[in-house]
C-alpha positions as CSV (number, residue, x, y, z in Angstrom):
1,X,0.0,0.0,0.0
2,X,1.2,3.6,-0.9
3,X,2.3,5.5,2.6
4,X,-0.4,8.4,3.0
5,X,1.7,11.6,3.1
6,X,1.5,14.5,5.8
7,X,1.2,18.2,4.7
8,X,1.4,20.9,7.5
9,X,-1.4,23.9,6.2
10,X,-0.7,27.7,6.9
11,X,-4.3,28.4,8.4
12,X,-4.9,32.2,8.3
13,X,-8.7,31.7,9.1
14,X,-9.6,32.9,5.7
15,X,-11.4,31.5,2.5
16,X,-8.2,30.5,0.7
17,X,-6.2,28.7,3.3
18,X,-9.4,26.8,4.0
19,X,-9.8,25.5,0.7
20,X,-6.2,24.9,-0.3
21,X,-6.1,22.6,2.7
22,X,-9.4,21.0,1.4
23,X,-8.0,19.7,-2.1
24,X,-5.3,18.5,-0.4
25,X,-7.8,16.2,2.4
26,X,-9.8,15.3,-1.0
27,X,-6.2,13.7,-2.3
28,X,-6.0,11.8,0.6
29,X,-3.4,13.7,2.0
30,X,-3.2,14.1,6.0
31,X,-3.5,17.3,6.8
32,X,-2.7,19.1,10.0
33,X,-3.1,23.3,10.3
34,X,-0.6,25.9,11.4
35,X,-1.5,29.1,12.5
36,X,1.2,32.0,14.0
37,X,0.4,34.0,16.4
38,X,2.0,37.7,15.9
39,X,-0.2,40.1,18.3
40,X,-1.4,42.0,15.2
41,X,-3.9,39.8,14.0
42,X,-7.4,40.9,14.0
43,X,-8.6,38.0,14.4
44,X,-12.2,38.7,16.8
45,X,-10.1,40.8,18.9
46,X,-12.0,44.2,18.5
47,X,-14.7,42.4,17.2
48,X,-15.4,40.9,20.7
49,X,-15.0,44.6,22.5
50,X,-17.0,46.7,20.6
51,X,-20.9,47.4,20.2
52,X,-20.9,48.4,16.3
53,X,-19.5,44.9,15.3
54,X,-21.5,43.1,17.5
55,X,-23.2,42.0,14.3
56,X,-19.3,40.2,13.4
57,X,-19.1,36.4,14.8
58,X,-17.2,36.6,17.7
59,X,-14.7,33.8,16.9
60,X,-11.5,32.4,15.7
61,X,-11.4,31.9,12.2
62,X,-8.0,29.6,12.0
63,X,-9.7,27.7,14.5
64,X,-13.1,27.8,13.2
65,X,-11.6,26.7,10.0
66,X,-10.0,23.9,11.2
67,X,-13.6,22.7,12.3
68,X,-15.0,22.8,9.2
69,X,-11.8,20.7,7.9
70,X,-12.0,18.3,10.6
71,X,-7.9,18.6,11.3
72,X,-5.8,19.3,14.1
73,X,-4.6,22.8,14.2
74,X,-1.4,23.8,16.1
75,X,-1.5,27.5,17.3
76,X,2.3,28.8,17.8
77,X,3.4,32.4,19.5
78,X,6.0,33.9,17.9
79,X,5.5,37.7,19.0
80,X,9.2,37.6,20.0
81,X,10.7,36.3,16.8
82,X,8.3,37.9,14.4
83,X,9.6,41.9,15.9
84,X,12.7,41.7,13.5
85,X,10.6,40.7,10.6
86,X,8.4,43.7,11.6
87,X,11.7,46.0,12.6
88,X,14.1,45.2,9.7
89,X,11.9,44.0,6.8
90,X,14.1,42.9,3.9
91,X,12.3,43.5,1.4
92,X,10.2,46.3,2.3
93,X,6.9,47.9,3.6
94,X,3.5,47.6,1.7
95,X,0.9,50.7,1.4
96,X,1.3,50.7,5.2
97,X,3.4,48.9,8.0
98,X,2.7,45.5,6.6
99,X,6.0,43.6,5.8
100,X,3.8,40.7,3.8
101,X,7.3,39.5,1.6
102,X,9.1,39.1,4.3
103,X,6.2,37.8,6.8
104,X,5.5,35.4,4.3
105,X,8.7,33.7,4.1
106,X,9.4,33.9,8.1
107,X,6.2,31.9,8.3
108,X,7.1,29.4,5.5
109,X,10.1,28.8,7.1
110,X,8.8,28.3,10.5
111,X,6.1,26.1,8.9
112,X,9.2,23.8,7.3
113,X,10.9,23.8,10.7
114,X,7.6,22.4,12.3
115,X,7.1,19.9,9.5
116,X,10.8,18.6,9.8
117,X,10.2,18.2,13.8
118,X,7.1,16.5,13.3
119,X,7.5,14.4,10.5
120,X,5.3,15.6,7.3
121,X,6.5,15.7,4.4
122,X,5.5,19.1,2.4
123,X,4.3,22.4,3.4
124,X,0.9,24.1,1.6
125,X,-0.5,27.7,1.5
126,X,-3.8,29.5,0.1
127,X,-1.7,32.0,-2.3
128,X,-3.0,32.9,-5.1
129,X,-0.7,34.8,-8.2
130,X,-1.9,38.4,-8.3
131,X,-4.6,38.5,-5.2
132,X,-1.8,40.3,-2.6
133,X,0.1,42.9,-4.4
134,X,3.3,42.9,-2.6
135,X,3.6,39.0,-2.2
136,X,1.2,37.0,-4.1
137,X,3.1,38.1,-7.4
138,X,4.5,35.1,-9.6
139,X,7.6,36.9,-9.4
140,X,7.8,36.8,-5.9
141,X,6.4,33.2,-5.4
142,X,10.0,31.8,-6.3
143,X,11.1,34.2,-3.7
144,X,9.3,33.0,-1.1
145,X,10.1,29.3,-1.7
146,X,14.1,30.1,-1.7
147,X,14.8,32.2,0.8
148,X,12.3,30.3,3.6
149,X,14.3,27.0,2.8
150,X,11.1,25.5,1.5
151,X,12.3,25.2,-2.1
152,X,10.1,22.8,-3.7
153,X,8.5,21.7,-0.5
154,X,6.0,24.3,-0.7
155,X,2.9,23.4,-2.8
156,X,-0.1,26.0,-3.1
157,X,-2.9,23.7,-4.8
158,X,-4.8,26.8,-5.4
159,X,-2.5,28.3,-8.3
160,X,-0.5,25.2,-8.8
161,X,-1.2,24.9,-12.0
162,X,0.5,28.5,-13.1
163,X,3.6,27.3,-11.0
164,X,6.6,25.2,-11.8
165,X,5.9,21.5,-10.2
166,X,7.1,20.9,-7.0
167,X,8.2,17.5,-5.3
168,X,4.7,16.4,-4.1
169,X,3.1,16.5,-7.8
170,X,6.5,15.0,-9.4
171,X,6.7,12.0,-6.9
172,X,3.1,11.5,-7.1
173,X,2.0,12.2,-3.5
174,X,-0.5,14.9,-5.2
175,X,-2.1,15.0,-8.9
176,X,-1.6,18.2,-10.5
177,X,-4.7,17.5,-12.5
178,X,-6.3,18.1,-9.9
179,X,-4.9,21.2,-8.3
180,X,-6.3,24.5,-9.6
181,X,-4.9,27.5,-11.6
182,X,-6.9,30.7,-10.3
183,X,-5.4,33.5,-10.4
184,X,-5.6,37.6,-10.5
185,X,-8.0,39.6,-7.6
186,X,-11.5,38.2,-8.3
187,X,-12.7,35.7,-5.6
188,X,-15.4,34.0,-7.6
189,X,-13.2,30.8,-8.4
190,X,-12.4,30.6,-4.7
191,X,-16.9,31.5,-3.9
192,X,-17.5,28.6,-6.6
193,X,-15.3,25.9,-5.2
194,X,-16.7,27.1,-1.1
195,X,-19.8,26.5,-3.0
196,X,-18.7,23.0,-4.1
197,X,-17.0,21.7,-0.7
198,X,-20.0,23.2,1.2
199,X,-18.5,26.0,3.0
200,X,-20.9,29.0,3.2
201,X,-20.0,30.8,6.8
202,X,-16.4,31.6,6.0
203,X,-14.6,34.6,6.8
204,X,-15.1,37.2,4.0
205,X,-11.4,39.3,2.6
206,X,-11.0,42.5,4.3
207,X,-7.7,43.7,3.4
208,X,-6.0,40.6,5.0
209,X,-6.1,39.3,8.9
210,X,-3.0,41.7,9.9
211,X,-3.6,45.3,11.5
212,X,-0.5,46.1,9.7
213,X,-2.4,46.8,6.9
214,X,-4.9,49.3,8.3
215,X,-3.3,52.6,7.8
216,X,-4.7,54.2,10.7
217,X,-3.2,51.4,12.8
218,X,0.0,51.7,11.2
219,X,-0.1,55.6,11.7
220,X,-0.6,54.9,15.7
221,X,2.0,52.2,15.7
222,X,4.8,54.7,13.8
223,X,3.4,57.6,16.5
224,X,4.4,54.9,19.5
225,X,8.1,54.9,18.0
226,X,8.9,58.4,17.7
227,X,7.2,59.1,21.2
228,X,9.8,56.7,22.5
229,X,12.5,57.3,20.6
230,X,12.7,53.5,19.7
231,X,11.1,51.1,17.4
232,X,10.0,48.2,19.9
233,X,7.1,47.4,21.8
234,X,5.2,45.3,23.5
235,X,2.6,42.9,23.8
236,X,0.3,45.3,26.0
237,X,1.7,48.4,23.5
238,X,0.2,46.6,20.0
239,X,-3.0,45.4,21.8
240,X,-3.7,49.1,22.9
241,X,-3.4,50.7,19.7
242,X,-6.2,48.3,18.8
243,X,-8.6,50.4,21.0
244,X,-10.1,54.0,21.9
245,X,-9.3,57.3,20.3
246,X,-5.3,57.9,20.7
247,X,-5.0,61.7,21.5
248,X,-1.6,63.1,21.8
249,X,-1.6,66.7,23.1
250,X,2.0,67.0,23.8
251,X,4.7,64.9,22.3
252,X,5.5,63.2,26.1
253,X,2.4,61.5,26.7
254,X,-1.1,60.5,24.8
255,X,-4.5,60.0,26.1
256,X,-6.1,56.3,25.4
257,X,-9.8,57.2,25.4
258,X,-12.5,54.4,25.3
259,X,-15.4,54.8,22.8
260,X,-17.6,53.3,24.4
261,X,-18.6,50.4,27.4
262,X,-16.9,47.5,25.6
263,X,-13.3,49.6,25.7
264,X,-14.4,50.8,28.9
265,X,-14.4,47.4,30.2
266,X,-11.1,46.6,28.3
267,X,-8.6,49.2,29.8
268,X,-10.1,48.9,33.5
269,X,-7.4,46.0,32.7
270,X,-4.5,48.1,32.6
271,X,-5.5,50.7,35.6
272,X,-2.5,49.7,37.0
273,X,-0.3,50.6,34.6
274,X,-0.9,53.9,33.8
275,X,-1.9,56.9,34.7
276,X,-5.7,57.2,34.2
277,X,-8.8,59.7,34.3
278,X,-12.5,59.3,35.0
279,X,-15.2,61.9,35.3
280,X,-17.0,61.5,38.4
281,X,-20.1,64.3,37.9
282,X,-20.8,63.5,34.8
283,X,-20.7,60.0,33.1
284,X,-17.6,59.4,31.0
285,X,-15.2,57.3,29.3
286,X,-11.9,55.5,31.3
287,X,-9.0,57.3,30.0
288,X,-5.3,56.1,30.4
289,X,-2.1,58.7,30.0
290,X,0.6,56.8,28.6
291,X,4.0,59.0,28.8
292,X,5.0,61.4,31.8
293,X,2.5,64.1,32.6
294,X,3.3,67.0,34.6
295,X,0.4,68.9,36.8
296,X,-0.1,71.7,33.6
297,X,-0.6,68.5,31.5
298,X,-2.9,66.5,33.7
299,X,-4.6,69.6,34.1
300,X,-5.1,69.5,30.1
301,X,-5.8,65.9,29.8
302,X,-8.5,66.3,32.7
303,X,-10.2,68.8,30.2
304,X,-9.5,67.2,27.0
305,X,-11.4,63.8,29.0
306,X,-14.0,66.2,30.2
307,X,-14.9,67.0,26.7
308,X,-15.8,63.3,25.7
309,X,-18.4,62.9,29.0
310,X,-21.8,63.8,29.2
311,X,-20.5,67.1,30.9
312,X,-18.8,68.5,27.4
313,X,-21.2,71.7,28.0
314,X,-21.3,71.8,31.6
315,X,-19.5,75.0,33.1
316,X,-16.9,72.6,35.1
317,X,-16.4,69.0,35.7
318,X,-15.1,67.1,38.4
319,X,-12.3,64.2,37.0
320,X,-10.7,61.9,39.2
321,X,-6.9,61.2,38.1
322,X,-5.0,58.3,39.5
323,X,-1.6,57.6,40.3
324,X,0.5,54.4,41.5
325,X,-2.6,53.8,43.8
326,X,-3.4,57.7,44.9
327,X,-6.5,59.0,43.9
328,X,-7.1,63.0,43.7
329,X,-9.8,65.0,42.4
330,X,-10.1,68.0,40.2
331,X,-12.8,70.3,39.1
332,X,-12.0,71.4,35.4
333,X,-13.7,73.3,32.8
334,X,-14.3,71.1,29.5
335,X,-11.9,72.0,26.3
336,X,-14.4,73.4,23.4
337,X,-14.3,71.4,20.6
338,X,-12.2,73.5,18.6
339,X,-9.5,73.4,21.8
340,X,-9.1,69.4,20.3
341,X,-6.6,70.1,17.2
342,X,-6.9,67.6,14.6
343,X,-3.2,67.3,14.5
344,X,-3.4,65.8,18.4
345,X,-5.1,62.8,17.1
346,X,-3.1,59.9,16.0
């Protein structure tokens, strides 16, 4: 009998992962799924905080996937090792801070590392020539395979059939008839085949799964940098620029302000961290000061937070600012709108 061969599956949670793992698991191929965990995926994250997307499922799509497929999928943190791929991108930014090139052959490679441990025997991703244009280009699929030590390794059974043939299809462990050549940005050969396997709840394209595409994220994230006078961060630092309007009045420190009760909720978990702001005669958002404030700027951040409570037109407004445990009060009278310069937010 012919050995059944292992392929490890990059499992983004979206519609083309899920598929390309599919064809494979109609080959007879055993599949098992792979999904990294960077901190900037958007994976339900703000989904699950805020009212306005309460309409959004609330769930994981890599793992949600990997229920529909019926295969194991391993979920690995690489926050730490994925910063110089974010800090020192080879080959370059995309429209915003999104090093795809380069993130794409960090996770091929970790992907072939993982196989090799655990015995499988070829790699497989959802790309697709033309749908990302900084690395779904047939000029840069090549790329990807040589410099993540893949080489011919890596099969993507979605576009297979535009691509050179790789070990699986020449030693038979696939049939390239059977693999697909879509291609371009239309999704309706990817719809059509959903259509075919039965898949009719996936997750639909939005610019990818990374807030490193989202300019306004990447705007925050570059503001973070120059405040500090470093590019680094952490875990707590990438989740925060996920939530509430970033204000920055003076270049030492920014306001966090929530939007509403979900955020609320959210930052009571960092109260001890920072510095942070509360109206007390009026209802109002939790703020938290990130940088160093001194009394003339608390002052100003105490009106600045006055302005987004229900006291915005009240003559004063009493705002509770607390310290490494010390609590003190101060009556302030709210900044007009106008006071707010567009150029404070991030």
């Amino acid at each position: 009998m012919a050995t059944q061969r292992k392929a490890v599956a990059l499992i983004s949670g979206g519609l083309d992962s899920l598929l390309a793992a599919k064809v494979m698991l109609e080959q007879g191929v055993h599949v098992e799924g792979i999904n990294f965990y960077t901190g900037f995926c958007v994976e339900g994250h703000t989904h699950a905080i805020r009212k306005k997307d309460k309409a959004k499922p609330k769930r994981n799509n890599a793992l949600w996937s990997a229920e529909q497929l019926g295969i194991k999928l391993h979920i690995i943190d690489i926050i730490e090792e994925y910063k110089q791929v974010l800090l020192n991108p080879k080959h370059g930014y995309g429209a915003n801070m999104n090093p795809c090139l380069d993130c794409k052959i960090f996770m091929v490679g970790k992907a072939k590392e993982w196989a090799i441990e655990n015995g499988f025997d070829f790699i497989i991703t959802g790309e697709v020539i033309g749908q990302r244009p900084m690395s779904q280009r047939k000029d840069t699929m090549p790329v990807i395979s040589a410099e993540s030590g893949a080489d011919d390794l890596l099969l993507r059974p979605l576009c297979a059939q535009n691509l050179p043939e790789t070990k699986p299809e020449r030693e038979g462990w696939v049939n390239r008839a059977e693999l697909h050549g879509f291609s371009g940005r239309t999704r309706k050969p990817q719809m059509a085949l959903a259509e075919k396997f039965g898949f009719d709840d996936y997750a639909q394209p939005a610019g990818g799964c990374c807030f490193l595409t989202d300019k306004s994220y990447s705007v925050k994230l570059t503001d973070l940098w120059a405040s500090r006078g470093k590019r680094d961060y952490e875990l707590d630092d990438i989740m925060l620029l996920k939530v509430g309007r970033h204000i920055r009045p003076k270049p030492g420190f920014k306001l966090i302000i929530a939007r509403e009760e979900g955020e609320n909720n959210f930052l009571q978990g960092y109260k001890k961290q920072f510095i942070t702001l509360m109206t007390m005669s009026h209802k109002g958002p939790l703020t938290l000061l990130d940088g160093e404030a001194s009394e003339e700027d608390l002052r100003l951040a105490a009106q600045i937070v006055a302005r987004f409570s229900q006291g915005r037109e009240a003559p004063s407004v009493d705002v509770q600012i607390a310290e490494k445990g010390v609590n003190k009060l101060i009556t302030v009278k709210p900044l007009p709108a106008e006071g707010i310069l567009p150029a404070w937010r991030v």
